[in-house]
N, C-alpha and C positions, 0 to 999 in steps of 0.2 A: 564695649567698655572703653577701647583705646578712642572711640571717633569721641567720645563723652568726654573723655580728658582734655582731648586736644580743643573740644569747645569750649572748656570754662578756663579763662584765661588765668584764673586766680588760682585757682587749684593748681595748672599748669606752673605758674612762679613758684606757689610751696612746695612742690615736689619737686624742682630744680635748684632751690637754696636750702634745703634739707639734704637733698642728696650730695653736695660739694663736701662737707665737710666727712661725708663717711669714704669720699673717694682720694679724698686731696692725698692721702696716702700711697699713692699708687702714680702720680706723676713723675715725670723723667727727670726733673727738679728736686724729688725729694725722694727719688732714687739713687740720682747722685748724691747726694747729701750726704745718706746712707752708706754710702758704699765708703765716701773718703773719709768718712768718720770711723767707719768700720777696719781701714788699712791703716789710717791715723794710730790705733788703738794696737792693733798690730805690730808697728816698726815700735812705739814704745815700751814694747817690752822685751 
């Protein structure tokens, strides 16, 4: 089934721009984000 995927090119790009938006959450970018938003939140109170 994986060598079936990796032939059809198209199917291959929708399952790669489908899958970004369920990950983009877990990047070191919006880890960080996270984090100094979250000490942000912290010192203000």
């Amino acid at each position: 089934a994986i060598f079936d995927l990796f032939e059809d090119q198209v199917r291959l790009k929708q399952l790669k721009s489908n899958a970004w938006p369920s990950i983009q959450h877990l990047t070191i970018e919006a880890m960080a984000k996270n984090f100094i938003n979250g000490i942000n939140a912290i010192l203000e109170l």
